[in-house]
N, C-alpha and C positions, 0 to 999 in steps of 0.2 A: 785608671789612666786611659784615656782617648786614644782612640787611631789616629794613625795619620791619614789624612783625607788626600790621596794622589791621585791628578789623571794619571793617565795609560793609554798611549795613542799606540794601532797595532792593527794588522790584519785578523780577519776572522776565517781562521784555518781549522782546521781540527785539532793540532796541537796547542792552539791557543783557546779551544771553546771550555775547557774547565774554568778558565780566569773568567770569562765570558758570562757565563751562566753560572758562578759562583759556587760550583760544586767546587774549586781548589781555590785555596785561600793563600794571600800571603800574609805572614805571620806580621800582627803589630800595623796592618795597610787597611783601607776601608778603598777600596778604589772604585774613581770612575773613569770608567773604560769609552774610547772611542775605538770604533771602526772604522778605519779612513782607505784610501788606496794609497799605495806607497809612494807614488808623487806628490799625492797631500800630504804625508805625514814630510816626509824627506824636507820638504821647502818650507815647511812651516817650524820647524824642530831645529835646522841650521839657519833661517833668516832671523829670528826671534826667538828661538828656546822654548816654545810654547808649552810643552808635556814635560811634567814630570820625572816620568819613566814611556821609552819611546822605541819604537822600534827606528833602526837605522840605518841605512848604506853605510856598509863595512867600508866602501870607496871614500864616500863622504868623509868617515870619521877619522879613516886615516889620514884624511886632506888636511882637518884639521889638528887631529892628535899631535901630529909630526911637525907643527907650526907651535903646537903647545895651547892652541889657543879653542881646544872643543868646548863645547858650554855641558859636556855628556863628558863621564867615565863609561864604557862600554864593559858585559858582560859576555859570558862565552856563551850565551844564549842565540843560536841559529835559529829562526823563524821562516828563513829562505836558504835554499840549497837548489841546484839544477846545476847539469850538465850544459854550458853552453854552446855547444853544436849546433842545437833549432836554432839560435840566436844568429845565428850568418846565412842572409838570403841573397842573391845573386841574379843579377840579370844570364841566365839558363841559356841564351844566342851568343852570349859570348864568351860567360866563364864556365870553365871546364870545370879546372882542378883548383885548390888553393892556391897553388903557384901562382895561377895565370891574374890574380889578384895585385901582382907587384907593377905598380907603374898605374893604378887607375883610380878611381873617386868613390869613397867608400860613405852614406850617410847616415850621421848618429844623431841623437836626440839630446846626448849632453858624452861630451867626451871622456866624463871621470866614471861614466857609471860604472857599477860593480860587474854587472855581463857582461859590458865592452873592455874593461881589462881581461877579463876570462876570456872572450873572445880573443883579443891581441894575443893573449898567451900561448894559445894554443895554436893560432897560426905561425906564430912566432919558433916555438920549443919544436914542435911539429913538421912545419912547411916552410921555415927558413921567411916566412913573410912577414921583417918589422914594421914598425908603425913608420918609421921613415919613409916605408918604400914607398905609399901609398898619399894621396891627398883625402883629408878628412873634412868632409861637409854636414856640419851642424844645422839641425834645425827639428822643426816638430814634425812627429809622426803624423799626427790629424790636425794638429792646428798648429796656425804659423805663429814665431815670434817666442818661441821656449827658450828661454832664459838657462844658460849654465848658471847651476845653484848656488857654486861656491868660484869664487874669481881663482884660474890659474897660472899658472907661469910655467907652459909647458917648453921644452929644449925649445932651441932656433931650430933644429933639424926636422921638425916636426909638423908640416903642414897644413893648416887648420885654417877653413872657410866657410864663411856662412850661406844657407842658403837664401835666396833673391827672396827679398821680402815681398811677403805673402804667401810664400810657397811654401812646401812641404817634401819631407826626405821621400812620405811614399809616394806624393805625386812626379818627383823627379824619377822614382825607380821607375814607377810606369810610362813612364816618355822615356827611358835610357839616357837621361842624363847624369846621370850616375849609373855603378857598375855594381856597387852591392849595398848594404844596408845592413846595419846590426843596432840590436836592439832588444830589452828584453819582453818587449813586445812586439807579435808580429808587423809588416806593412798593413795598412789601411788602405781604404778608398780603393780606386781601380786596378791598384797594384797588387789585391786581394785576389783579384782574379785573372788577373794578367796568365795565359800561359807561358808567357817567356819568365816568370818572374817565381823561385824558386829555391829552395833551400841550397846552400852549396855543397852541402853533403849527402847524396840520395839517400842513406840510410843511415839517419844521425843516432838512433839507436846503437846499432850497432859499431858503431866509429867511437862512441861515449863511453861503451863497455870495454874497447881496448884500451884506450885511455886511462881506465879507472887498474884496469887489471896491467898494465903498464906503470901506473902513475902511483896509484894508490889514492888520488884527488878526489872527493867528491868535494865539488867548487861550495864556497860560503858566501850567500849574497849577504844578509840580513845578518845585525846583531842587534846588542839591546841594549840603551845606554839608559841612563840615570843622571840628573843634573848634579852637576859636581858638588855644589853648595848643599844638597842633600843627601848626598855617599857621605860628606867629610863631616855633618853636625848627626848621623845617623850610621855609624861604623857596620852596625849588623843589618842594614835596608839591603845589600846588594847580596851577601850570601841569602835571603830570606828571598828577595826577587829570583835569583837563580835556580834555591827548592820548588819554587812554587810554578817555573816554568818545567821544569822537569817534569813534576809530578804531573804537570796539562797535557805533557809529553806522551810521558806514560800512558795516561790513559785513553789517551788517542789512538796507541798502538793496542789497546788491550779492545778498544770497539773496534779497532780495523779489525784484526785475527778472531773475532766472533763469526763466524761464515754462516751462523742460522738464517743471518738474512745480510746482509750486505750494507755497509754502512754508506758505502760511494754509487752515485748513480754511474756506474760504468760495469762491461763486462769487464772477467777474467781480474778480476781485483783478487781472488784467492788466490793465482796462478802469479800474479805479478808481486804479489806479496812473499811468496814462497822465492821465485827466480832471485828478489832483491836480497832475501836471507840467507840465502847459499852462496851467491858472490861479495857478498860485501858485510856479513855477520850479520849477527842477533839484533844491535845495534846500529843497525847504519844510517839513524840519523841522529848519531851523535851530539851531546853538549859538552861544554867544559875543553879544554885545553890539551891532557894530553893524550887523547885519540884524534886529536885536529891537525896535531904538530905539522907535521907533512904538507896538510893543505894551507896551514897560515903560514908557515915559511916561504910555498911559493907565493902565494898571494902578494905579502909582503915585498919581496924581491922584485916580480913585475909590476906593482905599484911604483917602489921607486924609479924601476929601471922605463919607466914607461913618461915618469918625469913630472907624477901624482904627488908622492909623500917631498916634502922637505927633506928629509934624509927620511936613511931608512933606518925602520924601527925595530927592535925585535920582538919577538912573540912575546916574553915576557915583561914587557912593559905596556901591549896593546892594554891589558883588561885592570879593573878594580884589583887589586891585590888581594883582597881575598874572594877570590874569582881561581886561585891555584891551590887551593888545598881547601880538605872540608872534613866535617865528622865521619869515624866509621865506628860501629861497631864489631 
């Protein structure tokens, strides 16, 4: 009997390079893999369904999970995780603190993404600053005219402008025509160098680590979906997709912790590896569901409350159903 022949659209990380170079297999799949960057994959995977098996905005699928109308069943497969702290830059002349954020023009490159809900959240839980308080100015980081991916229907309370065609969020940072900028990429162009132009938290490191040891959160960008029409004529493709991310997992973690030679072109990789282990376990870039609990409930919560999901969902209905339980011996 034949494989099934699937793409696989997906970053190339470390925990995905076993899929990649074919040392981890998924059982009963012949796959062909693309490497794309995650605004390719994202707009290509919700305007048309293109991939198979895809990586996806957790934000995105909620958008559409919650309408019923995803063209993806999603997996508890994380291929993105970050702290959004970096992700809030600030004109440095005039904003202090988070607070001082309430009453000014914030610009984002699409309003539903997965960092700019983590970002609202945490200004939100944190520093009392809703999405209300604020006006939001959509538009592209480097190039003008970015399209929000998926059409929404956010509150009336909710402020939302585009910016002047032809322009861009980071060339407005850099002239202060706007007040901050979030995004999970940083500002471009001249705004790169601007000294007025600036992270809002001088030491987002450490702001992230109270957070986490407060919260218990480490935020969920990226899941994994699988087109509906082949989870429901293929019942065993998604538990098989989620071993075989795993095991990429794993062994990603098994050539990080090799310190004969260093698998990251960076210092202090043994030392950051060690720090991540003792505050946050063996596991701290967990899969599957429920060592996430914590993080997908709030997710979920400020998705809706943010005016994202159609109603809000619960955990246990986000992923494949057999996506909650699996073999042990």
């Amino acid at each position: 009997m034949s494989k099934l022949q699937l793409s696989i659209a997906m970053g190339d990380y470390d925990r995905t390079r076993g899929l990649l170079d074919g040392s981890v297999q998924i059982d009963g799949v012949d796959p062909v893999c693309m490497t794309l960057s995650p605004e390719e994959i994202f707009f290509r995977a919700f305007r048309n369904a293109e991939f198979d098996i895809s990586e996806l905005s957790f934000s995105s699928y909620l958008v559409k999970a919650s309408k019923g109308v995803s063209p993806y069943v999603a997996i508890p497969v994380f291929l993105s995780r970050a702290f959004r702290h970096t992700s809030i830059y600030v004109r440095t002349d005039r904003i202090r603190k988070p607070e001082d954020l309430k009453g000014c023009r914030i610009g984002v490159p699409e309003y539903q993404l997965t960092a700019n809900v983590w970002a609202r959240s945490i200004l939100q839980d944190d520093y009392g600053v809703r999405p209300e308080d604020v006006t939001w100015v959509r538009g592209g980081i480097d190039e003008p005219g970015r399209p929000e991916k998926i059409k929404l229907a956010l509150p009336p309370e909710v402020r939302m402008e585009s910016a002047p065609e032809g322009d861009t969020i980071s060339a407005m940072l850099d002239r202060g025509d706007i007040d901050a900028f979030i995004a999970p990429r940083p500002p471009g162009g001249a705004a790169a160098n601007n000294p007025d132009v600036g992270w809002l938290f001088a030491d987002p490191t450490a702001t992230a680590k109270d957070y986490y040891k407060r919260t218990g959160i480490f935020p969920i960008m990226h899941v994994v979906g699988i087109r509906n029409e082949l989870a429901a004529q293929h019942p065993w493709l998604p538990g098989a997709v989620l071993k075989a991310f795993e095991q990429a997992k794993s062994a990603a973690l098994a050539r990080l912790g090799d310190t004969s030679a260093t698998k990251v072109t960076l210092p202090f990789v043994e030392e950051q590896l060690k720090a991540a282990r003792e505050s946050m376990g063996q596991d701290y870039w967990s899969y599957g569901v429920a060592n996430n609990r914590p993080t997908l409930e709030a997710f979920v919560r400020h998705h809706h409350s943010q005016g994202l999901s159609a109603r809000r969902m619960s955990v246990d209905e986000i992923f494949h159903a057999g996506s909650y339980e699996s073999f042990k011996i």
